[in-house]
C-alpha positions in Angstrom: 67.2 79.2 63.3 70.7 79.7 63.4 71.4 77.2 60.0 69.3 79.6 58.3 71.5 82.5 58.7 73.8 82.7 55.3 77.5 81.3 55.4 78.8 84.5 54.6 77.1 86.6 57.0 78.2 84.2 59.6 81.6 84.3 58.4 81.8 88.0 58.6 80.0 88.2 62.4 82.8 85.4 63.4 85.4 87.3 62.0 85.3 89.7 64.5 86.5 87.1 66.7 89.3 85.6 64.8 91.8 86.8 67.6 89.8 84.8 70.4 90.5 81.4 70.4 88.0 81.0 73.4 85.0 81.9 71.8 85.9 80.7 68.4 86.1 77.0 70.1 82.6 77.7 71.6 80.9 78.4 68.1 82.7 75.2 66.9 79.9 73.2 69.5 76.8 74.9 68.5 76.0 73.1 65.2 77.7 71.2 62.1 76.9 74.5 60.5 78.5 76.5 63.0 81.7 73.9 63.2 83.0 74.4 59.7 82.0 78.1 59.9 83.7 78.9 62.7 86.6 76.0 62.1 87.7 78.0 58.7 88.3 81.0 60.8 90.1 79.2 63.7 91.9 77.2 61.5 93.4 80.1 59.0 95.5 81.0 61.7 96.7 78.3 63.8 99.9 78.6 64.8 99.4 82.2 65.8 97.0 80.7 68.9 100.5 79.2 69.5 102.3 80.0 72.9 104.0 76.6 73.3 104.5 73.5 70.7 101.6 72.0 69.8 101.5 68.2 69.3 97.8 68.0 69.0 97.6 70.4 66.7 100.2 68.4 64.5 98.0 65.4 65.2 95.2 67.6 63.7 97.0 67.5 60.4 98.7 64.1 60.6 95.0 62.9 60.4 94.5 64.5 56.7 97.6 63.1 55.7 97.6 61.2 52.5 98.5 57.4 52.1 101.2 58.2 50.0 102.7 60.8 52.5 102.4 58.1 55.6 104.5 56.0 53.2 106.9 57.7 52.9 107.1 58.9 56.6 106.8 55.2 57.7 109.9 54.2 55.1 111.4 56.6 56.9 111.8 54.8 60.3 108.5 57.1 61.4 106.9 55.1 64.5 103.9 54.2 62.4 101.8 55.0 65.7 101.4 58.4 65.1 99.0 57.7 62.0 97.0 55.8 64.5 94.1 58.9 64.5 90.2 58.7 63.9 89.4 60.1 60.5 89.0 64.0 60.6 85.6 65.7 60.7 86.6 68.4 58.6 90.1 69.0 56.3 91.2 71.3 58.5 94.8 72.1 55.9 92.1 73.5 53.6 91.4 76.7 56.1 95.0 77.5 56.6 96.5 80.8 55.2 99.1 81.5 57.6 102.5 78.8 57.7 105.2 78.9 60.1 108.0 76.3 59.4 109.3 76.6 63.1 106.0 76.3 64.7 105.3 73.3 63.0 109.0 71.5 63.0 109.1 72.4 67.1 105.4 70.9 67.2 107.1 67.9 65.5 109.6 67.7 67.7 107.6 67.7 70.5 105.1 64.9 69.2 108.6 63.0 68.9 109.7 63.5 72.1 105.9 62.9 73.5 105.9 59.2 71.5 109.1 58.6 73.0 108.6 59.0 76.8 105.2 57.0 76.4 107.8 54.0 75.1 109.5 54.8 77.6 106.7 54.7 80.7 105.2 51.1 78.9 109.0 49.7 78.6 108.9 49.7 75.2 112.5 49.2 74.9 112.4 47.0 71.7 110.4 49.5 69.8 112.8 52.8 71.3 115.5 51.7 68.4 113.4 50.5 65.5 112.2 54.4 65.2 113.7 57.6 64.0 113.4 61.0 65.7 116.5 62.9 64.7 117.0 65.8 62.5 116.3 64.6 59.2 113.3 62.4 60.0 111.8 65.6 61.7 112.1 68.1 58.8 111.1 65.4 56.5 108.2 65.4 58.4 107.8 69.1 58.5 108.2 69.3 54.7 105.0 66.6 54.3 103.0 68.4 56.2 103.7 72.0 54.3 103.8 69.6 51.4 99.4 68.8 52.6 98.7 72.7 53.5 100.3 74.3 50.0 98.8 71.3 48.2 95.2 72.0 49.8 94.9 75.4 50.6 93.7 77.9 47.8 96.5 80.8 49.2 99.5 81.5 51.5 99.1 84.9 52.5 101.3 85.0 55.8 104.5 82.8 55.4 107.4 82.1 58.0 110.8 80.8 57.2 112.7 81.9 60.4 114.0 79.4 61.9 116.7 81.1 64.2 115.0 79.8 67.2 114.9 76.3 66.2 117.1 74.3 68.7 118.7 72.4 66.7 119.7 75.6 64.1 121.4 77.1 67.6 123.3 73.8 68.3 124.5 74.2 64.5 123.3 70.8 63.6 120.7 72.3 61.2 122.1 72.6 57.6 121.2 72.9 53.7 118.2 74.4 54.6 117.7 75.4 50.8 116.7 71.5 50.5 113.7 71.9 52.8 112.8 75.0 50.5 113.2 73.3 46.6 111.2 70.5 48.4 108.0 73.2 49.2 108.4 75.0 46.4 108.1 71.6 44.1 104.4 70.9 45.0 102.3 71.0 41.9 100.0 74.0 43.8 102.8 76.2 45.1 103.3 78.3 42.2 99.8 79.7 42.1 99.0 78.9 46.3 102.5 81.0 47.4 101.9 83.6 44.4 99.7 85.7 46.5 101.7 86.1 49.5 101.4 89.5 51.2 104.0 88.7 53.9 107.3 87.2 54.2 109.2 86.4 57.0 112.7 84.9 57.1 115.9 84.4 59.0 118.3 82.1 61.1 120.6 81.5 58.0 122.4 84.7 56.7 123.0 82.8 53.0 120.3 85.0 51.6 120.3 83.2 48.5 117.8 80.7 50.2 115.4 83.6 50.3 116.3 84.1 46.5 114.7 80.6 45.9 111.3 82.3 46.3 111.6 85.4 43.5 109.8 82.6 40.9 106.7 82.2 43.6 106.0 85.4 45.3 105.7 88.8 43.6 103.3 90.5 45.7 104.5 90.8 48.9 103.8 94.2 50.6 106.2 92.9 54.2 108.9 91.3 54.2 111.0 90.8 57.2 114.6 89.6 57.7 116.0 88.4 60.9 119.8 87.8 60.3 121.7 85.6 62.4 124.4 87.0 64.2 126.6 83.7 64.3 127.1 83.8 60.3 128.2 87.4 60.2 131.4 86.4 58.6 129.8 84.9 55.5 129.6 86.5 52.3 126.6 86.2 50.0 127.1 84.3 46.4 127.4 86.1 43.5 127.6 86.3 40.2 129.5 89.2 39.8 133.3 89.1 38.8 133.7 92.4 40.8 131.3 94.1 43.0 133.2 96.9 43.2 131.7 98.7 40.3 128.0 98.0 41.1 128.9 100.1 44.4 130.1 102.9 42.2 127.2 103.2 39.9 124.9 102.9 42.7 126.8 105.5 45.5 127.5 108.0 42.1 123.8 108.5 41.7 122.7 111.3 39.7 120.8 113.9 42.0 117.5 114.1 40.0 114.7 111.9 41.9 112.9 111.2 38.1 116.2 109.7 37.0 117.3 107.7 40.0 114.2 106.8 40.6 113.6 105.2 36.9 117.3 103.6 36.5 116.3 101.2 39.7 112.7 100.6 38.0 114.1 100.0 34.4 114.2 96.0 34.5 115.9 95.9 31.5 118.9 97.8 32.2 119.6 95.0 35.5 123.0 94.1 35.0 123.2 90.1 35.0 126.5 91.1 37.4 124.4 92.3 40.7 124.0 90.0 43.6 121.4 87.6 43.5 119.4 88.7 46.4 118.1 91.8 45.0 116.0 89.7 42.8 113.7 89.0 45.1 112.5 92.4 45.9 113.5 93.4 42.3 110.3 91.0 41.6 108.0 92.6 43.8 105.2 94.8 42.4 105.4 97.2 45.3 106.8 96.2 48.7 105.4 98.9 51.5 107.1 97.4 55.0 110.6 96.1 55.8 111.9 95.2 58.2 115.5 94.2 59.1 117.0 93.1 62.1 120.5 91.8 63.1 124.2 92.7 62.5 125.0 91.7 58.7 127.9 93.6 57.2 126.6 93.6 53.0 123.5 95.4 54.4 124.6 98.2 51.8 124.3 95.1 49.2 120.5 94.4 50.3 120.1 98.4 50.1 120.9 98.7 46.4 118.3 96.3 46.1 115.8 98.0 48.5 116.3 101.1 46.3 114.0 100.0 43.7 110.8 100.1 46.1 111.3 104.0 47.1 108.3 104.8 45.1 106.2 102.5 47.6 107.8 102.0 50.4 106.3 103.9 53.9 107.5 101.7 56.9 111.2 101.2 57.5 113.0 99.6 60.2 116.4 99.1 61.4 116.9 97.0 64.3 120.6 95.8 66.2 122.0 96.9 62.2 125.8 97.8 61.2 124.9 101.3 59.1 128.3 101.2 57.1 128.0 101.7 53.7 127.2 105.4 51.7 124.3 103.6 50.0 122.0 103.0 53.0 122.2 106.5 53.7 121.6 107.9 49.6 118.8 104.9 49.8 116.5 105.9 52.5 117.0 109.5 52.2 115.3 108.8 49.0 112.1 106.8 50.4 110.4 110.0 50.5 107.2 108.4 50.8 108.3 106.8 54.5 105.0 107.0 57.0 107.1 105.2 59.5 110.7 105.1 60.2 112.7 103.5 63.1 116.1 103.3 64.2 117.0 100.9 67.3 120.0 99.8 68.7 121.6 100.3 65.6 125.2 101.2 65.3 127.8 103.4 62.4 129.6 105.7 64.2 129.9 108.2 60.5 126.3 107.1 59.9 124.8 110.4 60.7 128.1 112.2 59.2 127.4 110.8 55.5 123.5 111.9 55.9 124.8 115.9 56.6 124.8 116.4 52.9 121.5 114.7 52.3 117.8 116.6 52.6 116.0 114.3 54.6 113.3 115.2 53.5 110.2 112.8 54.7 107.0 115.1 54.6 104.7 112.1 55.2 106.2 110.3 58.1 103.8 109.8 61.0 106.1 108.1 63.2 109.8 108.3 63.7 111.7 106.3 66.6 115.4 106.5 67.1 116.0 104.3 70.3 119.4 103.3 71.9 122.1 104.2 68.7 125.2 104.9 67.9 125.2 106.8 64.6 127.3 109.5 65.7 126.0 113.2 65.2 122.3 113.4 65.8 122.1 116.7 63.7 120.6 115.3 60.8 116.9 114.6 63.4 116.6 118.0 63.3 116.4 118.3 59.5 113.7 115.6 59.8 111.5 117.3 62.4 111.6 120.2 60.8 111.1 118.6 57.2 108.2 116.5 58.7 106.7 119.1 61.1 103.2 119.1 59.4 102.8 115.5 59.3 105.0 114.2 62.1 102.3 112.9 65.1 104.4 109.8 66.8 108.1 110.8 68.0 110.2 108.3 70.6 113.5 109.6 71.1 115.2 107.3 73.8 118.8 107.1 75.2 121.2 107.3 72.3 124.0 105.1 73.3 126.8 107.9 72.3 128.9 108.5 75.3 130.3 111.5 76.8 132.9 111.3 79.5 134.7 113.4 81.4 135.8 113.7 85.2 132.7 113.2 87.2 131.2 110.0 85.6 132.0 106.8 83.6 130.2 106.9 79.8 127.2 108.7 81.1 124.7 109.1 78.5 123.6 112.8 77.8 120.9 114.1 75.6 121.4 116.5 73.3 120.1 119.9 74.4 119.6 120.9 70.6 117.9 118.1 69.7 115.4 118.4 72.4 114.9 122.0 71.9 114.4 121.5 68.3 111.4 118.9 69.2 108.9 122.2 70.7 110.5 124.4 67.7 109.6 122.2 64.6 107.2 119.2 66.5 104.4 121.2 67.6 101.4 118.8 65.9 103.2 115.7 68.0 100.0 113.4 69.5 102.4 111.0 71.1 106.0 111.9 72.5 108.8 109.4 74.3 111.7 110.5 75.5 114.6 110.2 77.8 115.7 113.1 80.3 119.1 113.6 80.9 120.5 115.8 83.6 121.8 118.3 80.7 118.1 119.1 78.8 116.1 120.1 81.7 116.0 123.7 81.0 115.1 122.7 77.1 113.2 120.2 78.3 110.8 122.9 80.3 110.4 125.1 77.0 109.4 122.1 75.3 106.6 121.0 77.0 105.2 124.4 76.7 105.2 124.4 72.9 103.5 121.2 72.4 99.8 122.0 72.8 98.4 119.1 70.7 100.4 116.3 72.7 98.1 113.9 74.1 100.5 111.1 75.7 103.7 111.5 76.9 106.4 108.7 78.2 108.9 109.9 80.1 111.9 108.3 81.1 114.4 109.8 83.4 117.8 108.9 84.2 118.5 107.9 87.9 119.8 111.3 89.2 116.5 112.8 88.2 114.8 110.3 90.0 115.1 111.7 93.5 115.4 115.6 91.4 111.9 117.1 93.3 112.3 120.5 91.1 112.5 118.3 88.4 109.4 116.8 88.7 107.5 119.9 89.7 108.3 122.2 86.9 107.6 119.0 84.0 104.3 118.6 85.7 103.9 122.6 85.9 104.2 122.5 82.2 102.7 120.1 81.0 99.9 120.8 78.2 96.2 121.0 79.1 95.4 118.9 76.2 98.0 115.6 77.9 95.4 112.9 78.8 97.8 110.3 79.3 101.0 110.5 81.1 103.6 107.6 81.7 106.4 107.7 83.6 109.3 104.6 83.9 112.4 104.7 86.3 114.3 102.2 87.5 114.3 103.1 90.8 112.6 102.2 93.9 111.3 106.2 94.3 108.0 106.2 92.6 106.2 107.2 96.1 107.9 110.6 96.1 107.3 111.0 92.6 104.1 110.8 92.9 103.8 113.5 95.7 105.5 115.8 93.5 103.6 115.0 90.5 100.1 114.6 91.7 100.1 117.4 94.1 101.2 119.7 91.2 98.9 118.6 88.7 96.6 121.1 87.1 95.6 119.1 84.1 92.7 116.5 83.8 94.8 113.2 83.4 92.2 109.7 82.0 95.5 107.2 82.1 98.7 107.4 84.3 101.0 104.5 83.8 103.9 103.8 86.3 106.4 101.4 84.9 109.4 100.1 85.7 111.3 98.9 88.8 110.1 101.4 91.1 107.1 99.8 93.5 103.9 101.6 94.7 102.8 101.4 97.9 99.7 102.7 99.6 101.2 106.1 100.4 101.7 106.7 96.6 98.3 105.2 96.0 96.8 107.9 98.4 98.6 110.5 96.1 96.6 109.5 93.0 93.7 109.3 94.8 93.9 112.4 96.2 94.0 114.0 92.9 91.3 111.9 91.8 88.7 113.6 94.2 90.4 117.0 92.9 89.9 117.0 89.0 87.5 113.3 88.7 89.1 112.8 85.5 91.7 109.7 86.1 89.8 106.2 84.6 93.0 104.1 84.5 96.1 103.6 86.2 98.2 101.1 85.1 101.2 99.1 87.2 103.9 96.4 86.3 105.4 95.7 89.1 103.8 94.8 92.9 103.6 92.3 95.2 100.7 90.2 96.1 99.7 92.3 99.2 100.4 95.2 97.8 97.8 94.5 94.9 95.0 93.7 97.5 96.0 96.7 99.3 95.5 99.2 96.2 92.6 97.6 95.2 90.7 97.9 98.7 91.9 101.9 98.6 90.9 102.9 94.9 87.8 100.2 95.4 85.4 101.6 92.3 86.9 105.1 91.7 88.9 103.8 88.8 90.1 100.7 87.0 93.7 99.4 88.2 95.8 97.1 85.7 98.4 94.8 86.9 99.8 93.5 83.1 102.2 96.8 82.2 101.4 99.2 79.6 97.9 100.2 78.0 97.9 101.6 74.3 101.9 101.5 74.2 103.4 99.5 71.6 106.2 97.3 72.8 109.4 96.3 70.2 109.8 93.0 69.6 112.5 90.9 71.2 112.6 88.1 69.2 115.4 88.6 67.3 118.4 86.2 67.2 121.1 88.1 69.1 119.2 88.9 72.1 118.9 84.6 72.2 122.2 83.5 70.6 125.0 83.6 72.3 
């Protein structure tokens, strides 16, 4: 009965499942049907399922390979043993929307070094030598086998050029990467398979001009995300301009009426043939909505003049680990007035905030604004956007800005700013999610806060070590916090958590569903007694989550809470955590 059920109605039930690579493999057993079903789903995604290299996976493809391609490989020194495959069941290339060239030139690498050791083990010295498996022979291979997905597959929707990670690109040996890209983009199919691209990823190489190669393929891409490499700071991007100097003048002197900035970056045919040659890719785009940039690059205020022609459409922004220099990032974003989503993390501009004074940030649609770790200098210009975003604002992370204060008792201690955390209960009363970091210096604002924010319904809290052990502290933020908070977190870094809790739960008034205790700090049996206690009080708590415990500890807390409420070991629930991919938290 289950043939009889139509493709796409299986297709759509599947789909539900594309994230589970567990059952997805089960479906592939029931039928033939069911296989290729199932298989088109499985396989549109591949690399995603990826935690490691995969070798079989590359063997997957190898085995759809043409003759022509094997060839080629085999003129090239390839061991001709890794054609040596069964003929596939299904062209697997065919299902495959979403490319990574690093997961495929490290699964590569590893089939490589997999052939190599088996020589090895059988003492096949005589054949070790006869065979390539450096550099070249492995992004020739990697180009083949983008070369069989482009050329089979109807569209590209997710691709990934960022190959930062790539061994061989950190040992410096990787170079002229724009030769691996002509050579993709030369397929007969890319111009129409790459043409409906939706998201863009690139980095490792800060010659953005690579990127540029792609403004002929790609022009609807709605993400596009650039990882700059930290070790090619220095480099300038090509141009064709004779002088830069006076694009940065007609772009910082912008008139102040929205209409008329707004149309002299949309007017294609007053682009001046002298601007640099990256803006043309986003130029091309029909309306990019998320982008993302990560990773110290000093012409970011170039790739901003550029980024000013997608105000109209942009709504998520972020800055990650970026060098906010130039007057033009500052005129640009305060102009993306249609912003849902704007983050600034670890980023750094001493003036930054100084050159945004004059400007009305005015960003009545954001949802979510996090500004984690900086140094921008004054924070005054948050508190135009909380109050210019008051009625729309619902997700607010303000963590430790890396400005320093110093003076006799301490060594660059970080402080909050009172005003800026006072200003959060004045103009950020319709917050549904708040995170923030507790200095020594806000506690009295911090009280009056809490007591204005009668909508907030989870609430991180980090506190800086002297609060830790600070038992009025802890009493008067639990005292006031909101009736409707269902979810409270709490990270320290700390070993204290047991006292914490004492003072916390024994306070309580409110009918918490989630606590999460992160961090350092352990919890033993007598601050699991605490939450339990509370527990019989209110019967409200369902979840209490943990990221750090021992072994016995973990039998310990689950014999005392037994079946009153669930107990996660794996960290946070329903918290998003950045990513920490990027290049110079890897790259010496």
């Amino acid at each position: 009965m289950a043939i009889l059920l139509p493709r796409e109605s299986l297709e759509q039930i599947l789909y539900h499942f594309k994230d589970d690579k567990k059952t997805l493999h089960s479906c592939v057993l029931v039928n033939r049907f069911w296989c290729s079903t199932a298989s088109s789903i499985l396989y549109e995604r591949p690399f995603k399922f990826l935690t490691n290299p995969s070798p079989k996976l590359i063997r997957t493809l190898i085995s759809c390979l043409s003759q022509n391609s094997k060839g080629l490989l085999i003129q090239a020194d390839v061991n001709p043993e890794i054609f040596d495959l069964p003929d596939p069941k299904l062209y697997y290339p065919s299902f495959i929307r979403y490319l990574n060239y690093e997961s495929i030139y490290n699964s590569v690498f590893e089939l490589f070094k997999e052939i190599y050791e088996k020589q090895i083990i059988l003492k096949q010295k005589q054949n070790m030598f006869n065979y390539k498996y450096g550099i070249n022979t492995k992004r020739l291979f990697t180009i083949e086998l983008f070369k069989l997905i482009i050329s089979s597959t109807p569209v590209i929707k997710h691709l990934i050029l960022d190959i930062q990670h790539i061994q061989d690109v950190i040992n410096g040996e990787f170079i002229n990467f724009h030769n691996d890209i002509k050579s993709i983009l030369s397929i007969s199919n890319s111009k129409f398979c790459l043409s409906q691209i939706k998201k863009l990823e690139y980095g490792g190489i800060d010659d953005l001009e690579n990127m540029n190669l792609l403004k002929n393929y790609c022009k609807e891409i709605k993400s596009l995300e650039i990882n700059f490499c930290n070790r090619m700071t220095k480099s300038d991007i090509k141009t064709t301009a004779t002088s830069s100097s006076s694009t940065y003048s007609n772009l910082i002197n912008v008139n102040n009426d929205d209409n008329k900035f707004i149309n002299n970056n949309n007017n294609n045919n007053n682009k001046s043939n002298n601007q640099i040659i990256i803006e043309d890719l986003i130029n091309s785009q029909l309306g990019l909505k998320k982008i993302i940039l990560r990773g110290r690059y000093e012409n970011l205020g170039k790739l901003f003049s550029s980024i000013g022609t997608q105000i109209q459409s942009l709504t998520f922004l972020e800055l990650f680990e970026c060098y906010l220099n130039d007057k033009i990032i500052t005129k640009i974003i305060s102009k993306c007035l249609n912003l849902e989503i704007l983050k600034f993390i670890e980023c750094y501009g001493n003036t930054f905030f100084d050159k945004v004074i004059s400007l009305n940030l005015n960003f009545k649609k954001l949802l979510r604004f996090e500004f984690k770790r900086n140094n921008l200098g004054s924070t005054d210009p948050l508190i135009s956007i909380f109050k210019n975003s008051c009625e729309s604002l619902k997700e607010l992370i303000i963590n430790q800005n890396v400005n320093r204060i110093v003076d006799s008792h301490s060594r660059h201690r970080a402080r909050v700013d009172p005003i800026l955390v006072k200003s959060i209960g004045l103009f950020c009363q319709n917050l549904f999610y708040l995170e923030i970091f507790i200095t020594q210096n806000v506690i009295i604002q911090w009280y009056d806060t809490l007591k204005l924010l009668n909508n907030l319904k989870k609430l991180f809290i980090t506190a800086i070590k002297d609060l830790s052990t600070n038992e009025e502290f802890w009493i008067n933020t639990t005292i006031n916090l909101p009736p409707s908070l269902s979810d409270l977190t709490i990270l320290i870094g700390y070993d204290n958590f047991n006292n914490i809790l004492s003072w916390v739960m024994g306070n309580c008034k409110i009918n918490l569903e989630i606590l999460q205790l992160l961090g350092s700090g352990l919890v033993d049996s007598k601050g699991i007694e605490h939450i339990v206690d509370y527990y019989y009080k209110f019967g409200s708590l369902k979840q209490l989550a943990l990221n750090k415990y021992s072994y016995t500890l973990k039998r310990e807390i689950l014999l005392y809470v037994q079946d009153l409420f669930k107990v996660s070991f794996i960290g946070p629930i329903g918290i998003s955590v950045e990513d920490r991919k990027h290049s110079s938290l890897n790259i010496c």
